[in-house]
PLY file of the C-alpha trace (Angstrom):
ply
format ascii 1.0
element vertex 202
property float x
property float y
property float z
element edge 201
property int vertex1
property int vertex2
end_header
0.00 0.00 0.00
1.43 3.33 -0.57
2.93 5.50 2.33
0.79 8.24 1.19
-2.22 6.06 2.04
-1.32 5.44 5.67
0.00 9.03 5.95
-3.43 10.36 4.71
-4.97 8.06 7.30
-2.69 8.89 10.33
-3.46 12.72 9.18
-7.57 12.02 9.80
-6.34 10.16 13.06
-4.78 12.99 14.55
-7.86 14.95 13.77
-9.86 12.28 15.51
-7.87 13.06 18.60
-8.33 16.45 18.30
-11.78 16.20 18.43
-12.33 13.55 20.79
-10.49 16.14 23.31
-13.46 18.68 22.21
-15.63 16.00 24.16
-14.06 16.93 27.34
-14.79 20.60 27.42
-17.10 21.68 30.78
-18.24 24.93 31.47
-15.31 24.87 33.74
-12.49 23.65 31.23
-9.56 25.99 31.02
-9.58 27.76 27.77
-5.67 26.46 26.88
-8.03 22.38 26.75
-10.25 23.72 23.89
-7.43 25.99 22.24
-5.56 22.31 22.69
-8.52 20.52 20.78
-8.59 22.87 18.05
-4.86 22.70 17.08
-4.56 19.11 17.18
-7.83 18.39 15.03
-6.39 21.50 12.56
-3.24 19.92 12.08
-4.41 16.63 11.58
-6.43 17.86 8.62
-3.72 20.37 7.13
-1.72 17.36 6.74
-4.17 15.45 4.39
-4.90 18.79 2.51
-1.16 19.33 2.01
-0.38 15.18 0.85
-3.97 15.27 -1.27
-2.53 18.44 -2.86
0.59 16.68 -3.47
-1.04 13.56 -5.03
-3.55 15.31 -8.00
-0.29 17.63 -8.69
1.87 15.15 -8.85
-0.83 13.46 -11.60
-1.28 16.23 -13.76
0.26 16.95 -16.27
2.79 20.21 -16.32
0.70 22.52 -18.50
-2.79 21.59 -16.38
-1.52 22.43 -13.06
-2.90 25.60 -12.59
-5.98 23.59 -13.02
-5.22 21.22 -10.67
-4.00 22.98 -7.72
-7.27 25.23 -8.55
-9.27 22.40 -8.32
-7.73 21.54 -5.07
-8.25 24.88 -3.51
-12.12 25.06 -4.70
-12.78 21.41 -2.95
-11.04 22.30 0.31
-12.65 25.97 0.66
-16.33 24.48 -0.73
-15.61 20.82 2.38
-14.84 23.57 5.19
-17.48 25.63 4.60
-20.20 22.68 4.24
-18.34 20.85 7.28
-18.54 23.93 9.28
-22.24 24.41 8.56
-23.28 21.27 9.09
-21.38 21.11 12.15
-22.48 24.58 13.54
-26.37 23.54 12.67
-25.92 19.97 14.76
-24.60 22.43 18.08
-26.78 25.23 17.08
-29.96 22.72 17.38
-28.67 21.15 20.25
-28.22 24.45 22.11
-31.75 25.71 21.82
-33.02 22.74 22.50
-31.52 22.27 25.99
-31.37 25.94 26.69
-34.60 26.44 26.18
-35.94 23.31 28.39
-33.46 24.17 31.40
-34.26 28.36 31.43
-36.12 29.55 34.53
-40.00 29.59 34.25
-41.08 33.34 34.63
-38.88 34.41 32.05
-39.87 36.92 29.32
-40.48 35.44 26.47
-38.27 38.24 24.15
-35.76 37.23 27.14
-36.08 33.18 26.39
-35.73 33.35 22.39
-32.61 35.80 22.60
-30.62 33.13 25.01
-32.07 30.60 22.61
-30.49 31.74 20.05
-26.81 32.02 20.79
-24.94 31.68 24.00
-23.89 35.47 23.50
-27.33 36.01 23.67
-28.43 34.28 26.71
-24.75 36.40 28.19
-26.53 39.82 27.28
-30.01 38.38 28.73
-28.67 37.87 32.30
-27.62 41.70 32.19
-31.09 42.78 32.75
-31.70 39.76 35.32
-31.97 39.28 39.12
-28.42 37.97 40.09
-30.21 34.36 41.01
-32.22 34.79 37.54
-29.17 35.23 35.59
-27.10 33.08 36.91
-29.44 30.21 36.29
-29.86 31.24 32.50
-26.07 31.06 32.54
-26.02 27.96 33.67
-28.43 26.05 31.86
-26.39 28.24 28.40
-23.30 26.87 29.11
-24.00 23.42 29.49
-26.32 23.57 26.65
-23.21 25.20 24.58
-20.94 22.26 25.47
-23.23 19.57 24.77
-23.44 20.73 20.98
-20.19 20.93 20.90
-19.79 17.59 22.38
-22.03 15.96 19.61
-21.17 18.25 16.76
-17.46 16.95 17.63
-18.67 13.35 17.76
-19.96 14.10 14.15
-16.77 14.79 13.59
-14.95 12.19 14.50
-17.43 10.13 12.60
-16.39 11.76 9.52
-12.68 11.20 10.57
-12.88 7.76 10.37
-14.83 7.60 7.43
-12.13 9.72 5.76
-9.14 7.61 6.98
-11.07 4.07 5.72
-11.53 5.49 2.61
-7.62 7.04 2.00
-6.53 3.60 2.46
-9.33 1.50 0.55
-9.19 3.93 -2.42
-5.35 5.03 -2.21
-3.86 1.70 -1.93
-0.86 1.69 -4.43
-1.51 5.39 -5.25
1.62 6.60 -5.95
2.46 10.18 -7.69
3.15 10.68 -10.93
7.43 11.25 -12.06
6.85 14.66 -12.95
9.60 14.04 -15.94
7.69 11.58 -17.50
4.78 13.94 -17.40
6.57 16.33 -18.96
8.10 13.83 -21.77
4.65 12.55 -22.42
3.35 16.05 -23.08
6.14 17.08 -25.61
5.86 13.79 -27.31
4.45 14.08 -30.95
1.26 12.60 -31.58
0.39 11.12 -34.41
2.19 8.91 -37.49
5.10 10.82 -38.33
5.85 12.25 -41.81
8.37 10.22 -43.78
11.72 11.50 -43.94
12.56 14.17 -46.99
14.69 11.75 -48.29
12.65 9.05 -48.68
10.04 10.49 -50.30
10.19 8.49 -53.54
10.65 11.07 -56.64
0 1
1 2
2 3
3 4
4 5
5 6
6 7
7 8
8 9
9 10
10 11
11 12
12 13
13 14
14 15
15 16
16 17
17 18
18 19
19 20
20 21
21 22
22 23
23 24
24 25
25 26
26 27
27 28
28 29
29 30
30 31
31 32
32 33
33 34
34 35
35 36
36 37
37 38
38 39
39 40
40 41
41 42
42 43
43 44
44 45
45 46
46 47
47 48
48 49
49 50
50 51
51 52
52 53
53 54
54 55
55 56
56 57
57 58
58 59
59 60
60 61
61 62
62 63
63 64
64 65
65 66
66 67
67 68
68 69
69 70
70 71
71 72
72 73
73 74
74 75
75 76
76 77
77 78
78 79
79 80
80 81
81 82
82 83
83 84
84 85
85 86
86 87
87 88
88 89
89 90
90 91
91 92
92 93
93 94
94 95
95 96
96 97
97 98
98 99
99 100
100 101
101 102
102 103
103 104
104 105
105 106
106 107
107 108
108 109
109 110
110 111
111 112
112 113
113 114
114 115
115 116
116 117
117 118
118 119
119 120
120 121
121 122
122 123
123 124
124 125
125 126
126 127
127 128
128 129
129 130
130 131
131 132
132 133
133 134
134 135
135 136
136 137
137 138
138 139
139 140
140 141
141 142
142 143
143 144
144 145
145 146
146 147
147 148
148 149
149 150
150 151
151 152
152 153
153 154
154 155
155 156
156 157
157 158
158 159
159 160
160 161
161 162
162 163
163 164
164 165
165 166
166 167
167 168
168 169
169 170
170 171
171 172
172 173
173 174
174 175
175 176
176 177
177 178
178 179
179 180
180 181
181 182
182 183
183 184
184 185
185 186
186 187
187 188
188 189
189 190
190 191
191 192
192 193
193 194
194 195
195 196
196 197
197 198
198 199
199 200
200 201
């Protein structure tokens, strides 16, 4: 199997790590554990950007590879922005779910759909609160913050695996192209030849 394959797969690995150590954020985790999280899982997927990169570059020819490391860019810009709204929707949905079932009764009901809509929100809500008031609100926010995040990084790591399976079922002896034969092949003639000056019978 080629190294890139298992490289590829150890890059989605790390990222798994990354994000199982998301699941272990509280309300009371120092900030440095989630900053932690975040690097781990970012590296772990800069890694397989940077080898995929290398592979379709490494496979097209010289004059397409402007095209190719377009591509490249496109499909990495257009997977982060779908991964991060699928993942923000999972947490957002989570969040106002929970929030919404733990906030104090009594509460006004412009009050209750502003801290359902973002944990910002349910911060500026308590502003206007009793002390007892807001603090429950930012209770019941907080937790209901880390429990999307706890599932929208499960979804994650989901997706991880998926991703390392299918860089080694699909990039098993994937290897990248000698960039000199590339270039040989694309300044090779096509086409029968024309016969020789010479030998063109008079």
């Amino acid at each position: 199997m080629s190294s890139r394959a298992y490289l590829i797969g150890a890059g989605f690995v790390i990222a798994v790590l990354g994000f199982a150590v998301l699941t272990r954020v509280t309300p009371e985790t120092p900030l440095w554990l989630l900053l932690l999280g975040a690097s781990v899982y970012a590296g772990g997927l800069v890694m397989v950007m940077s080898l995929v990169t290398e592979l379709v570059l490494g496979a097209a020819p010289p004059e397409q590879a402007g095209v190719a490391s377009a591509l490249t860019e496109s499909s990495s810009e257009l997977g982060g922005a779908l991964g991060m709204a699928i993942l923000g929707s999972v947490g957002a949905a989570i969040y106002r779910r929970e929030v919404l079932d733990e906030l104090p009764a009594g509460l006004p009901d412009q009050a209750r759909e502003a801290a359902g809509e973002t944990l910002g929100g349910a911060l500026a809500v308590t502003r206007g609160l009793p002390a007892e008031v807001g603090d429950a609100v930012l209770h019941a926010a907080r937790f209901a913050f880390t429990d999307g995040l706890h599932l929208a990084a499960i979804a994650a790591m989901v997706a991880m695996v998926l991703g390392a399976v299918t860089a080694l079922v699909t990039l098993r002896g994937v290897r990248p192209a000698d960039p000199a034969a590339l270039a040989a092949e694309s300044t090779q003639p096509s086409g029968t030849p024309l016969p020789e000056a010479s030998s063109v019978s008079r």
